[in-house]
Rosetta silent file (secondary structure, phi, psi, omega in degrees, C-alpha in Angstrom):
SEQUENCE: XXXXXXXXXXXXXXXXXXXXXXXXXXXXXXXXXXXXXXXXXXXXXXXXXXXXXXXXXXXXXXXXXXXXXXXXXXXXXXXXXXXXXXXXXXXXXXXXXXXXXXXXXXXXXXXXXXXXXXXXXXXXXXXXXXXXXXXXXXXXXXXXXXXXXXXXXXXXXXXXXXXXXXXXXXXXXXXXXXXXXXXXXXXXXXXXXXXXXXXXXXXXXXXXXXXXXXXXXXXXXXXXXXXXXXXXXXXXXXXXXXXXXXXXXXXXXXXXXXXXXXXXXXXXXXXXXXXXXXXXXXXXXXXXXXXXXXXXXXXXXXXXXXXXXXXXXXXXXXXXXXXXXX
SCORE:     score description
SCORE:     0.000 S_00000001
   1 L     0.000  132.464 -178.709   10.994   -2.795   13.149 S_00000001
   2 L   -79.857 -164.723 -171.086   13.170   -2.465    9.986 S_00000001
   3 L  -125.752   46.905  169.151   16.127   -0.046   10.242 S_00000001
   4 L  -156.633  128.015  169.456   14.872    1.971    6.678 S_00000001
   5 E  -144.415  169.136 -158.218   11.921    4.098    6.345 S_00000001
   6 E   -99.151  145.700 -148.292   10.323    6.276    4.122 S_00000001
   7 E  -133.173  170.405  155.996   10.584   10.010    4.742 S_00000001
   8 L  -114.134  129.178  155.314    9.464   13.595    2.867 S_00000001
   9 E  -136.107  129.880  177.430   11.813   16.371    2.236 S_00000001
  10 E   -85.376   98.423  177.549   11.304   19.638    0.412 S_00000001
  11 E   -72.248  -19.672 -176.066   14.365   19.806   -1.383 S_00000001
  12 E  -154.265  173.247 -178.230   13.596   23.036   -3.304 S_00000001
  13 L   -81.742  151.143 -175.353   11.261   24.930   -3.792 S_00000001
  14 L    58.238   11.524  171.063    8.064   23.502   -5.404 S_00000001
  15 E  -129.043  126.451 -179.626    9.976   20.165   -4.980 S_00000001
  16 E  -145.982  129.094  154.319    9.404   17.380   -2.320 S_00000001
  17 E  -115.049  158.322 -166.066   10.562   14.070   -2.460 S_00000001
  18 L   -86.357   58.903 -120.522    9.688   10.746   -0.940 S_00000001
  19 L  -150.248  143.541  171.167   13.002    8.840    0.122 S_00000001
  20 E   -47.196  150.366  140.320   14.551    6.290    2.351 S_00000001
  21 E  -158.560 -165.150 -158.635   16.367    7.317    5.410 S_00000001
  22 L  -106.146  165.188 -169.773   16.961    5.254    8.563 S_00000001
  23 L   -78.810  111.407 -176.395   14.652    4.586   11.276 S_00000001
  24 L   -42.347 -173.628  148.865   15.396    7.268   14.218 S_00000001
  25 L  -134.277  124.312  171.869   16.384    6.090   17.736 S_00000001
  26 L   -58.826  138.496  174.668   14.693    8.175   20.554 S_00000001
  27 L   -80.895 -162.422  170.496   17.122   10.179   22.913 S_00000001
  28 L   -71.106  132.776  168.812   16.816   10.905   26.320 S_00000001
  29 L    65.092   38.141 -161.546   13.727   11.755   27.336 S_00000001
  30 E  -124.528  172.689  158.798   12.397   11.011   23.556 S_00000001
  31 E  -139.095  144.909 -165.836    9.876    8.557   22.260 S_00000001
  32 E  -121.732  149.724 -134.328    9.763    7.321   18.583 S_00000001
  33 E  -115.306  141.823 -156.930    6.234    7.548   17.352 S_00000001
  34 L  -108.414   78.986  162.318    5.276    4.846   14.486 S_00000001
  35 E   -32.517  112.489 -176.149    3.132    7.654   12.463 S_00000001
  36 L   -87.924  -57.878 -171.636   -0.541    6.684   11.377 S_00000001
  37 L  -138.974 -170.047 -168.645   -1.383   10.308    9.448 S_00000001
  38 L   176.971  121.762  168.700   -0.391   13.837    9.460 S_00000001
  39 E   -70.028  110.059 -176.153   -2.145   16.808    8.685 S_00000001
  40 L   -82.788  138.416  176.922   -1.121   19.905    6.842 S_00000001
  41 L   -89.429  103.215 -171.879   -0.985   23.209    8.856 S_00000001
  42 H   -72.874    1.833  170.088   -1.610   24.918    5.124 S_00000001
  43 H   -74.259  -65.703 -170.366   -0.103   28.044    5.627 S_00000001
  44 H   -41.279  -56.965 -168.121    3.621   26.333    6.860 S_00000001
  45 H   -80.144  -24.657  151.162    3.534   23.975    3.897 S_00000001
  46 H   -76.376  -21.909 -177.826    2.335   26.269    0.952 S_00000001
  47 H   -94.105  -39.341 -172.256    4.865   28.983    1.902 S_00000001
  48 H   -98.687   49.507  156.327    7.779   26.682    2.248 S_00000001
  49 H   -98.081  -39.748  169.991    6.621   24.865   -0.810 S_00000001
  50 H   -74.744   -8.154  177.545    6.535   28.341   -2.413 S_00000001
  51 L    83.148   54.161  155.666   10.275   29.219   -1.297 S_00000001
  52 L  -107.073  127.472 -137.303    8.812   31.623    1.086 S_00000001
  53 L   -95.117  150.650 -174.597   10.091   31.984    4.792 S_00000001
  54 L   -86.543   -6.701  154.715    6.482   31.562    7.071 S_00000001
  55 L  -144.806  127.808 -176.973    7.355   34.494    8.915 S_00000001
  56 L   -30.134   95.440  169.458    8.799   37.273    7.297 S_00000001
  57 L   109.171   43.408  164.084   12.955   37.989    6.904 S_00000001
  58 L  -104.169  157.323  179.089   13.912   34.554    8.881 S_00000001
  59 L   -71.201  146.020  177.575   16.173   32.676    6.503 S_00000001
  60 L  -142.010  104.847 -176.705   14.695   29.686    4.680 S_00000001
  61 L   -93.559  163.411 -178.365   17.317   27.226    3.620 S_00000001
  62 L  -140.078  158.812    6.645   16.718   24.154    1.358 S_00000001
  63 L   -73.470  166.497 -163.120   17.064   21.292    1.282 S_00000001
  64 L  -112.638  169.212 -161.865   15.011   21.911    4.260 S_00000001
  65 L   -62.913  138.038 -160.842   14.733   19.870    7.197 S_00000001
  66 L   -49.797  135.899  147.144   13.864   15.944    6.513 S_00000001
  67 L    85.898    2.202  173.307    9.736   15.378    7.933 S_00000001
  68 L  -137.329  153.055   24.008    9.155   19.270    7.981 S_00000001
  69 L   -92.146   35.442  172.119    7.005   21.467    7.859 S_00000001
  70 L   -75.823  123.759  171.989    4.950   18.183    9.427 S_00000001
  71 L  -154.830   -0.141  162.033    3.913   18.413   12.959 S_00000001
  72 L   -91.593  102.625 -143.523    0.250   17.549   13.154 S_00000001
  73 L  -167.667  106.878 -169.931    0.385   14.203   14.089 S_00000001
  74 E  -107.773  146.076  175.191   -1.197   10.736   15.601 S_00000001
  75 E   168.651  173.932  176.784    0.411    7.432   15.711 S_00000001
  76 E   -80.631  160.499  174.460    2.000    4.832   18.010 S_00000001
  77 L   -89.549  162.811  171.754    4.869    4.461   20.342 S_00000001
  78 L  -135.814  -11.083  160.387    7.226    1.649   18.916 S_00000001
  79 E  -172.486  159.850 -165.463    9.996    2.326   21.491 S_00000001
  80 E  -116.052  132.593  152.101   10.841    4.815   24.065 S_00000001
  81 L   -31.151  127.698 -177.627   14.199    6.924   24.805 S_00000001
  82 L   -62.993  176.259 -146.275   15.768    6.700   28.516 S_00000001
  83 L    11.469   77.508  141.524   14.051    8.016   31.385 S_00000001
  84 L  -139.737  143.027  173.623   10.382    7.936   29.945 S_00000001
  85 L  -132.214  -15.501 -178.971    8.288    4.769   31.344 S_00000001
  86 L  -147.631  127.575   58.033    4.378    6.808   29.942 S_00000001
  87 L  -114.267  127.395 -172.344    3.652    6.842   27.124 S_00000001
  88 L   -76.889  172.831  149.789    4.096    2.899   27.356 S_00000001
  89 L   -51.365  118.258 -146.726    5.201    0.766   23.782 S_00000001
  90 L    85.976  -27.368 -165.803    2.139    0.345   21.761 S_00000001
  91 L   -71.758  150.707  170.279   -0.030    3.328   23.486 S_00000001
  92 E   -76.921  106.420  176.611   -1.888    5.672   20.897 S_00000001
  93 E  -124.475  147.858  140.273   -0.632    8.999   20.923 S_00000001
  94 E  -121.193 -166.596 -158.039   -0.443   12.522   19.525 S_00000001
  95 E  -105.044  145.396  173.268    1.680   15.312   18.957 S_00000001
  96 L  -132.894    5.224 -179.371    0.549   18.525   20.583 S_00000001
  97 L  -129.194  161.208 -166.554    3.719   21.010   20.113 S_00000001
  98 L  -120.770  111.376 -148.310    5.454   21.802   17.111 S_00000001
  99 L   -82.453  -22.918 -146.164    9.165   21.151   18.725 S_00000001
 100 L   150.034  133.555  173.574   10.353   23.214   15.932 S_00000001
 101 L  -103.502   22.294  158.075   11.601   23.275   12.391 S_00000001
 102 L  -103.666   16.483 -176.487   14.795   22.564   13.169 S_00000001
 103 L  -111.461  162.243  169.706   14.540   19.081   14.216 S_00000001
 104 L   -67.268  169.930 -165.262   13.224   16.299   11.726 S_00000001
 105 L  -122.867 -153.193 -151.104    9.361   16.843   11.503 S_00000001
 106 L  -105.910   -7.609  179.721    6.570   14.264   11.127 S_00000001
 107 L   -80.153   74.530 -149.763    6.433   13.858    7.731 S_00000001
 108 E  -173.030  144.116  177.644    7.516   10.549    7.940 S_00000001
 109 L   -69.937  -16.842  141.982    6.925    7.032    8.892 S_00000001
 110 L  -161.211 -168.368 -139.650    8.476    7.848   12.306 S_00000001
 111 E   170.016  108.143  177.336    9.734   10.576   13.760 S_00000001
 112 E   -95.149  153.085 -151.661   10.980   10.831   17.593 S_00000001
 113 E  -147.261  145.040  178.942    9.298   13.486   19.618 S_00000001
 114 E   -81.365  144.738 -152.073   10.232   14.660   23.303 S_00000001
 115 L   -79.522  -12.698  173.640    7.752   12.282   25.499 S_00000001
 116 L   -50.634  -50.429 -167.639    6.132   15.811   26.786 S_00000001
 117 L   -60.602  -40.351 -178.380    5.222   16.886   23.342 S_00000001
 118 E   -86.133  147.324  170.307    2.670   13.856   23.203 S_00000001
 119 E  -107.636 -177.456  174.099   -0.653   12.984   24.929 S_00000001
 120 E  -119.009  149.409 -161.669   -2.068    9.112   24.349 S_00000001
 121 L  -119.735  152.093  173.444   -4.964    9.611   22.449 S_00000001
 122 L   -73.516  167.158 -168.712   -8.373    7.343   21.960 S_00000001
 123 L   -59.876  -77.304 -177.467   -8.559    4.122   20.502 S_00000001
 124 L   -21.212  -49.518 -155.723  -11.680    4.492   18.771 S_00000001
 125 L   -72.861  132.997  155.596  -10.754    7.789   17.038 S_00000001
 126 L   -78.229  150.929  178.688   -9.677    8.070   13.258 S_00000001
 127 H   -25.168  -37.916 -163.104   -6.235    9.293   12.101 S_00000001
 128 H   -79.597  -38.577 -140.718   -8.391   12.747   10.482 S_00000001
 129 H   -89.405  -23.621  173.784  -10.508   13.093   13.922 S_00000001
 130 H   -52.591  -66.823 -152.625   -6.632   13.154   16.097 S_00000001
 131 L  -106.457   50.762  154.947   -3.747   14.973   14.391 S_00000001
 132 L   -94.777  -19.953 -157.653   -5.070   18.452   13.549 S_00000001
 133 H   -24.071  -54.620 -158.819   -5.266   18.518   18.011 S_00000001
 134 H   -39.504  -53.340 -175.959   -1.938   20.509   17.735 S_00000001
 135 H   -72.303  -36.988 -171.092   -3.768   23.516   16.031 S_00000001
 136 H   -74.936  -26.316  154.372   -6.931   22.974   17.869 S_00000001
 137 H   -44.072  -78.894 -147.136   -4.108   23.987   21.494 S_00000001
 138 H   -48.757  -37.526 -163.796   -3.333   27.031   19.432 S_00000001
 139 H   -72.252  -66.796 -129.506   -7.382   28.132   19.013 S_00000001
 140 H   -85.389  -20.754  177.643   -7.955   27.217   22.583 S_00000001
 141 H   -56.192  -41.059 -173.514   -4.835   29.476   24.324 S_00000001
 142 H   -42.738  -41.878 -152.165   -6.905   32.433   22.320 S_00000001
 143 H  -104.733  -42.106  152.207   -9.745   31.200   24.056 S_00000001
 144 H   -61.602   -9.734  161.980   -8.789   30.526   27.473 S_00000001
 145 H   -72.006  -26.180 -175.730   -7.350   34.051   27.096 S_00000001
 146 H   -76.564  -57.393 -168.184  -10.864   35.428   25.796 S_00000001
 147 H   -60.306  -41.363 -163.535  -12.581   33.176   29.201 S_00000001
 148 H   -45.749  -40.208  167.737  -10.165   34.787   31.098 S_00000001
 149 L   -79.980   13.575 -174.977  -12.067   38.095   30.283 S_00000001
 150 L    82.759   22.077 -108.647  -15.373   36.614   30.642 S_00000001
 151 L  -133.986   -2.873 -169.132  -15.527   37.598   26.499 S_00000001
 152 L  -131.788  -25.942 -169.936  -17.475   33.925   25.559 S_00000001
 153 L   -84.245   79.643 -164.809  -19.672   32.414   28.086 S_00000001
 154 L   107.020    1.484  175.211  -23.392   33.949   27.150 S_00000001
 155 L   -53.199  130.100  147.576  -21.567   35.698   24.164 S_00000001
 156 E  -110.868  117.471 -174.796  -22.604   36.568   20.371 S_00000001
 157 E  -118.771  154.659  -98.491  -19.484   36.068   19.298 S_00000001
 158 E  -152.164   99.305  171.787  -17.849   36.522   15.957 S_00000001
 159 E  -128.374  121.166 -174.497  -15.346   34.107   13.846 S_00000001
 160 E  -110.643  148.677  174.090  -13.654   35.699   10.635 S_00000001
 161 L   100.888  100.252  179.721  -11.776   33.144    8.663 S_00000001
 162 L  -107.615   37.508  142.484  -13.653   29.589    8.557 S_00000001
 163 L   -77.661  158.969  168.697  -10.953   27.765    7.511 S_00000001
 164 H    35.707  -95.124  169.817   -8.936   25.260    9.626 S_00000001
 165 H   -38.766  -55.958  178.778   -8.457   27.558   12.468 S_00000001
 166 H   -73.080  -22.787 -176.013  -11.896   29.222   12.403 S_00000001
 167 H   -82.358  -21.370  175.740  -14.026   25.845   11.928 S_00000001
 168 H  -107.331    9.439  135.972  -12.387   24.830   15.562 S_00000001
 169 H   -97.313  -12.259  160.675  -13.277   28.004   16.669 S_00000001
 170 H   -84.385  -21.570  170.704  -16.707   28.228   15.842 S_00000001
 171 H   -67.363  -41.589 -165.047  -16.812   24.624   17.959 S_00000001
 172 H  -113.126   13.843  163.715  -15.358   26.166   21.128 S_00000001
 173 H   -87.308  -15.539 -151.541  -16.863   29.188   21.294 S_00000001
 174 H  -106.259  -15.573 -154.679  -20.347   26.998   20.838 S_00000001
 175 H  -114.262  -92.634 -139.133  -18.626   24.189   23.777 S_00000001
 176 L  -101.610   57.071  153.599  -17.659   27.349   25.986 S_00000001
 177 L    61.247   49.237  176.375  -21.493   28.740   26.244 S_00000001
 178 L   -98.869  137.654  172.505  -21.526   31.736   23.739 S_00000001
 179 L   -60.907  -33.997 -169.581  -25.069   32.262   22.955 S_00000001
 180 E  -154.875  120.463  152.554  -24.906   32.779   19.419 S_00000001
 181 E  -116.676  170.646 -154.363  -22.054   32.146   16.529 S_00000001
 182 E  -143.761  128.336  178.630  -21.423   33.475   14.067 S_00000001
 183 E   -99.521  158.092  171.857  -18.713   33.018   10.797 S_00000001
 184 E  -138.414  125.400  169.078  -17.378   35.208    8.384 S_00000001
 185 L  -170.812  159.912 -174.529  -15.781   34.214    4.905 S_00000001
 186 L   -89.885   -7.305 -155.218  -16.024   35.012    1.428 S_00000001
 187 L  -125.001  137.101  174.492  -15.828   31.713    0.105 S_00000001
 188 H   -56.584  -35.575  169.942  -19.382   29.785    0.360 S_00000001
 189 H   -56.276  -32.188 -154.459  -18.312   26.348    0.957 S_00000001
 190 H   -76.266  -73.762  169.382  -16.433   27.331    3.825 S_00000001
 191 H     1.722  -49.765  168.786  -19.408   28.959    5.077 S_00000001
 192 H   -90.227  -34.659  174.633  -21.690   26.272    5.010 S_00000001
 193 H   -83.006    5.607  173.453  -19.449   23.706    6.709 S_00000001
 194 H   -80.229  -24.448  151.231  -19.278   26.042    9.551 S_00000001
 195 H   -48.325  -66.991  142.028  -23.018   25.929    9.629 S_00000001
 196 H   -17.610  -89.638  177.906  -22.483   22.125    9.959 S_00000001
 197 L   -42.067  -10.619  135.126  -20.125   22.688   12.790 S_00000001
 198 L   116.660   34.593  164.541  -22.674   24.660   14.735 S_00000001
 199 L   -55.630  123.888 -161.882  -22.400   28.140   13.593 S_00000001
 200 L  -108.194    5.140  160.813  -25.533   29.637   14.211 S_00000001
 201 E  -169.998  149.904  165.388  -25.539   32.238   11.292 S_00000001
 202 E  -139.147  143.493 -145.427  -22.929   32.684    8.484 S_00000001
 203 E  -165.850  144.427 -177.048  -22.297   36.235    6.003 S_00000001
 204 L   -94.350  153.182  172.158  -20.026   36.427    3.750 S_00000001
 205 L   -38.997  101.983  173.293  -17.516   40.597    5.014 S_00000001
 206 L  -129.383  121.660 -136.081  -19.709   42.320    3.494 S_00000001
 207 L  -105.601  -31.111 -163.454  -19.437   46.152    5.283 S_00000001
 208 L   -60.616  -99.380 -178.946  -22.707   46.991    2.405 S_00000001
 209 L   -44.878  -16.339 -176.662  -24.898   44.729    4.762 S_00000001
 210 L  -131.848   75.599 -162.389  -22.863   44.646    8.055 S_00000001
 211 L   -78.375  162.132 -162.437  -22.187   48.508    8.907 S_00000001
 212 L   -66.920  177.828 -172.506  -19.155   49.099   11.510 S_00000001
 213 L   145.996   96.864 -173.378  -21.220   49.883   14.602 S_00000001
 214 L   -89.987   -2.885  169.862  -19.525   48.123   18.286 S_00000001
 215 L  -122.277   12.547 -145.013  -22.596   49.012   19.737 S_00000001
 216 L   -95.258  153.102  164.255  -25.669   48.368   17.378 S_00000001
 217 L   -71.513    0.819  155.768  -27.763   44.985   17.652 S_00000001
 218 L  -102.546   21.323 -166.478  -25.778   43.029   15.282 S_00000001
 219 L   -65.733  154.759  166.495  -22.461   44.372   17.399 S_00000001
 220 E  -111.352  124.884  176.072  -20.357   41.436   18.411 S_00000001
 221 E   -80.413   -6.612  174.580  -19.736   40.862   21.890 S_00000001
 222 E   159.969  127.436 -171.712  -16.128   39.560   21.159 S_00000001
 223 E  -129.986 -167.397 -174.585  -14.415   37.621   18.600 S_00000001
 224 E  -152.982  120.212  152.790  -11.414   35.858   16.674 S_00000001
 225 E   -73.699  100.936 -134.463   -9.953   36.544   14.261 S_00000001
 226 L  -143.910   39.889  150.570   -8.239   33.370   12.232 S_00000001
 227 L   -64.757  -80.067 -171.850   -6.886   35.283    9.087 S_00000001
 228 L    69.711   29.402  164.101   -4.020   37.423   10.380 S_00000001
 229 L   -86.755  148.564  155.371   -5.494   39.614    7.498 S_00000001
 230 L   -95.105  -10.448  161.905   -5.642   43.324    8.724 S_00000001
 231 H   -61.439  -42.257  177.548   -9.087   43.959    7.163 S_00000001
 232 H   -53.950 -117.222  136.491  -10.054   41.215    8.384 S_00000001
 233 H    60.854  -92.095 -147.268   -8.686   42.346   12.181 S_00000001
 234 H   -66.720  -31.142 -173.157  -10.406   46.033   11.654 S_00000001
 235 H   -63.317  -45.335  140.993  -13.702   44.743   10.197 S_00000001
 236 L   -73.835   -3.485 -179.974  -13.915   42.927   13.673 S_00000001
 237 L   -97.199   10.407 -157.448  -12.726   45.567   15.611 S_00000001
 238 L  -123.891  -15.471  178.028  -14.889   47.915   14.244 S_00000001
 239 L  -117.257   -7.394 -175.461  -18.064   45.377   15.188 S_00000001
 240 E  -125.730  137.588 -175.153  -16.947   44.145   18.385 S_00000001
 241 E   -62.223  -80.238 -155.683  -18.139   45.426   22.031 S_00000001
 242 E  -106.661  -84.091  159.996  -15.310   44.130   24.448 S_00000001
 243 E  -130.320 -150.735 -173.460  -12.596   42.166   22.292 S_00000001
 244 E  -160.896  126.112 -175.453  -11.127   40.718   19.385 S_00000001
 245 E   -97.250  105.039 -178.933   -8.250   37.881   19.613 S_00000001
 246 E   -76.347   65.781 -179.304   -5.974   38.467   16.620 S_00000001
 247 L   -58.441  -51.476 -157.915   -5.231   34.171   16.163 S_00000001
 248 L   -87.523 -174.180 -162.273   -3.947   33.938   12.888 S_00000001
 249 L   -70.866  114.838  177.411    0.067   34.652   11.506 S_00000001
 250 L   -97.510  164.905  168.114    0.105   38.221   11.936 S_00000001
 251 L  -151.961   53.658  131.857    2.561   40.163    9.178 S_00000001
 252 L  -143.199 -176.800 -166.448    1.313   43.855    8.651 S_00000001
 253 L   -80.254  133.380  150.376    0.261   46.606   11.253 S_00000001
 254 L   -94.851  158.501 -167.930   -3.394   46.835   12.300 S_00000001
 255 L   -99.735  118.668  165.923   -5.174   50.255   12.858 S_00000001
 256 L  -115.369  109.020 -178.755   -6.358   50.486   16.553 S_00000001
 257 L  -105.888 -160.090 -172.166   -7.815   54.109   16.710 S_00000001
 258 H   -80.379  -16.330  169.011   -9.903   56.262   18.803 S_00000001
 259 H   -78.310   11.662  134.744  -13.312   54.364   17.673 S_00000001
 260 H  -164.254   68.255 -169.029  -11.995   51.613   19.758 S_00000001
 261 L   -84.677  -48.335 -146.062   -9.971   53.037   22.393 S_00000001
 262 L   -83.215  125.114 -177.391  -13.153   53.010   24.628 S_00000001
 263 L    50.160   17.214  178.790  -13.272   49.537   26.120 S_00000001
 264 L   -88.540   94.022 -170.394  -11.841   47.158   23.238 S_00000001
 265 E  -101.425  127.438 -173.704   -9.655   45.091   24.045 S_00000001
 266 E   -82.775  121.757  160.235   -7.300   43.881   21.112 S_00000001
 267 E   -77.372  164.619  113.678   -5.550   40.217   21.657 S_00000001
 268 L   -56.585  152.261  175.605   -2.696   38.353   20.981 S_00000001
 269 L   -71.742  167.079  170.782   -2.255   34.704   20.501 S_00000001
 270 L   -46.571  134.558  150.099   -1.763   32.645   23.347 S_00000001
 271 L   -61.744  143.212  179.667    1.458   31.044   24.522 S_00000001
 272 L   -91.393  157.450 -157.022    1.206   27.038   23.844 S_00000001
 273 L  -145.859  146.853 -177.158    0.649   24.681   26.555 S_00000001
 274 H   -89.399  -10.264 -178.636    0.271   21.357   27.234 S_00000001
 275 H   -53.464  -70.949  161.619   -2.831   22.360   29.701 S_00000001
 276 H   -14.942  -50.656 -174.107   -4.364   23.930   26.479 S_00000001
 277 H   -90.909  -23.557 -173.406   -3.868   20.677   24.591 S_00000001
 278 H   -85.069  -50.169  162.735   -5.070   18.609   27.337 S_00000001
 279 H   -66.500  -32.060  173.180   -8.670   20.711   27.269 S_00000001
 280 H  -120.745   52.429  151.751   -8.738   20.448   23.880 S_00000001
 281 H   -94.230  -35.972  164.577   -8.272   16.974   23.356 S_00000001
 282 H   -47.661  -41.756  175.129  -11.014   16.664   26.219 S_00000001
 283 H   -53.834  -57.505  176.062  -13.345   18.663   24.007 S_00000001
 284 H   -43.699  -50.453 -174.233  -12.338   16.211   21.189 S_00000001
 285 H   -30.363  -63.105  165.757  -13.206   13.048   23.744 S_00000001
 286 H   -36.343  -40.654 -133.538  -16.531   14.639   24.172 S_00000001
 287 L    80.060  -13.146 -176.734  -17.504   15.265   21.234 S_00000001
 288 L   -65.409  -38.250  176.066  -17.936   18.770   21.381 S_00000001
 289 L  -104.241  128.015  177.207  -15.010   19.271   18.792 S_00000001
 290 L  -108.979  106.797  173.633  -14.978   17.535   15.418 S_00000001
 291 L   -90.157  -37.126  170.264  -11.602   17.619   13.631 S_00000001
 292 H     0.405  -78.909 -159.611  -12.422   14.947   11.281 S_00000001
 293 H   -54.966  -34.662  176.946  -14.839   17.412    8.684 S_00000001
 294 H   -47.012  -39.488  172.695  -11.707   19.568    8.586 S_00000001
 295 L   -68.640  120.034  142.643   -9.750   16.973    6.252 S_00000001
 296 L   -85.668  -45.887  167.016  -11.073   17.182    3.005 S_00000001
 297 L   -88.066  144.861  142.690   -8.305   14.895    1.291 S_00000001
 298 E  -109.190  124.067  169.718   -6.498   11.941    2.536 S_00000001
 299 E  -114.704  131.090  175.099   -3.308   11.337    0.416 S_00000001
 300 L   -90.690 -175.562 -121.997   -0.160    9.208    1.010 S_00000001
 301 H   -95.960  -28.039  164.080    3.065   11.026    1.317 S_00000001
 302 H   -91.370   32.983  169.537    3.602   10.634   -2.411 S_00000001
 303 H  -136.635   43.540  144.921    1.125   12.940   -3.670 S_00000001
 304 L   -60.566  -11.771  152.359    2.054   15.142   -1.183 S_00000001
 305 H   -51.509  -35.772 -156.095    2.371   18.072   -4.181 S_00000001
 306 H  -103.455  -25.771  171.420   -0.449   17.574   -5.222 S_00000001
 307 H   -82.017  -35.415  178.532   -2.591   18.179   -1.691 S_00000001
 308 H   -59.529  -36.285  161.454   -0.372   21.363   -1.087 S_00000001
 309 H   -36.676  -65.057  176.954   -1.821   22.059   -5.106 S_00000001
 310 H   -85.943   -1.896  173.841   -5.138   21.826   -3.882 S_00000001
 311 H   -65.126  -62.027 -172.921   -4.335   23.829   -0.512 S_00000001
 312 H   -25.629  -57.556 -163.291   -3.295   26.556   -2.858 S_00000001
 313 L   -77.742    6.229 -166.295   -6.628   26.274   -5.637 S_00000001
 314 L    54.296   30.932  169.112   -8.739   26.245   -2.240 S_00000001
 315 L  -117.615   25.567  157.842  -10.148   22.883   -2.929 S_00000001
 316 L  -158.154  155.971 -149.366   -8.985   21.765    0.004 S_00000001
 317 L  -131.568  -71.954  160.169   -9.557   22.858    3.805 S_00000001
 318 L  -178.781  175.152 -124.791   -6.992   20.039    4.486 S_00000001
 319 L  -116.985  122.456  169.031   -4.933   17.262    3.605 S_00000001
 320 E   -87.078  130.249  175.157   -4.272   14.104    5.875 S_00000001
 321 E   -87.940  113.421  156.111   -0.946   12.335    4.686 S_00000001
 322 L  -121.850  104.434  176.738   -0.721    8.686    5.228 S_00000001
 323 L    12.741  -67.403 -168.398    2.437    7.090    5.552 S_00000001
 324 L   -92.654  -33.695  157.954    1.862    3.811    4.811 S_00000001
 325 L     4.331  116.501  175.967    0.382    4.039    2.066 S_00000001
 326 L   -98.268    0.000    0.000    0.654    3.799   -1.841 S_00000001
């Protein structure tokens, strides 16, 4: 292993550089993970690209932390921290918690991680089809929260947003027995790979063609939202029977009124879990979930402007980084 490796930091805004730093050494209870790709979570990475904090009035300092906002992330162990003996040296792993953005992050050619945070992942599997898992835990707390209410199994259920989040929720609403799904987005591409992905009808909000009604025959029996828009929100709450899971980053108020006081229940997201990541890496295993189709781009870590560029223009769904690369 050398003792110099190459690293990303957003020194400023609308500035990231590519740069040496030294090869970490795992603490206690740490393992340091030889990164094969990394994924952008495109929200984290276009706002602190834009010099914007990702949730509203926390301080956002620059240069900002070495390796962040990366935390979607597959790759090897190359040596482990005391007391951990599993994940062994060599096993295939990913990252399924996002420890934080105050630690270095993943955007990097390694990058030690608490041995908890990781699961060992298959062999078989590409770099694209691995390190979005972290985000596919967040869709699935929504959704063991949803099972809990019975709100999916025999469902026609409802996904607004087909990006990132919503294309691995139209998979596990279709893996955990909803009769019929269905996406919502404005933009057509998106639309269609969610049709791919086993959406069983897709409309772009259109209120003209799709009147509010929670009890009508194109009523939704419960949905997700994966926006954190508030139209978005009321347009399902206003169409849905029993609930509506509010997934994405929320930052204004939605209107819950008396047209769905009677029996609606509005969610929150989910706390994360490693249980959560552990079904839906199983899903992955299966087959049942495809992260892969989600990457549009693969880039190495020095065009990383330029995939946040096309996160922005929406010509990208999202961007795999690879390390090693040129």
């Amino acid at each position: 292993m050398s003792e110099q490796m190459m690293q990303l930091q957003i020194v400023a805004p609308g500035r990231a550089e590519w740069r040496p730093a030294p090869v970490p050494e795992p603490g206690e209870g740490q393992v340091l993970m030889r990164v094969e790709g990394v994924t952008t979570c495109a929200h984290w990475d276009m706002h602190i690209m834009s010099g914007e904090p990702m949730f509203p009035g926390r301080p956002l300092p620059y240069p900002y932390t070495p390796g962040q906002p990366g935390h979607e992330a597959v790759g090897r162990i190359a040596a482990l921290g005391a007391g951990v003996g599993i994940p062994a040296v060599g096993a295939r792993v990913v990252a399924w918690r996002d420890p934080g953005h105050h630690v270095p992050g993943c955007y990097a050619q390694y990058v030690c991680l608490a041995a908890e945070n990781v699961l060992q992942a298959p062999e078989a599997l590409e770099a694209q089809a691995l390190a979005p898992l972290e985000l596919a835990m967040c869709v699935q707390t929504s959704f063991d929260t949803l099972g809990q209410l019975g709100a999916v199994n025999g469902a026609r259920f409802g996904v607004s947003g087909l990006g990132p989040a919503g294309l691995i929720a139209v998979q596990m609403a279709r893996a955990y027995g909803a009769r019929q799904v269905i996406g919502i987005d404005p933009i057509a591409a998106r639309r269609d790979l969610a049709a791919r992905l086993g959406a069983d009808d897709v409309m772009a909000p259109d209120a003209a063609t799709f009147a509010a009604d929670r009890y009508g025959p194109q009523a939704f029996d419960a949905a997700i939202d994966c926006t954190g828009l508030p139209p978005s929100i009321e347009f399902l709450m206003d169409r849905s029977r029993h609930a509506v899971a509010a997934f994405g980053v929320l930052r204004e108020e939605v209107r819950f009124g008396f047209r769905h006081w009677a029996g609606l229940s509005l969610l929150g997201a989910g706390a994360h879990n490693r249980r959560a990541a552990e079904r839906a890496l199983a899903l992955v295993t299966a087959g049942k979930l495809q992260l892969a189709p989600l990457v549009s781009h693969t880039l190495p870590f020095s065009r990383y402007t330029e995939g946040i560029e096309l996160l922005r223009a929406k010509q990208a769904t999202k961007v795999c980084y690879l390390p090693w690369s040129e």
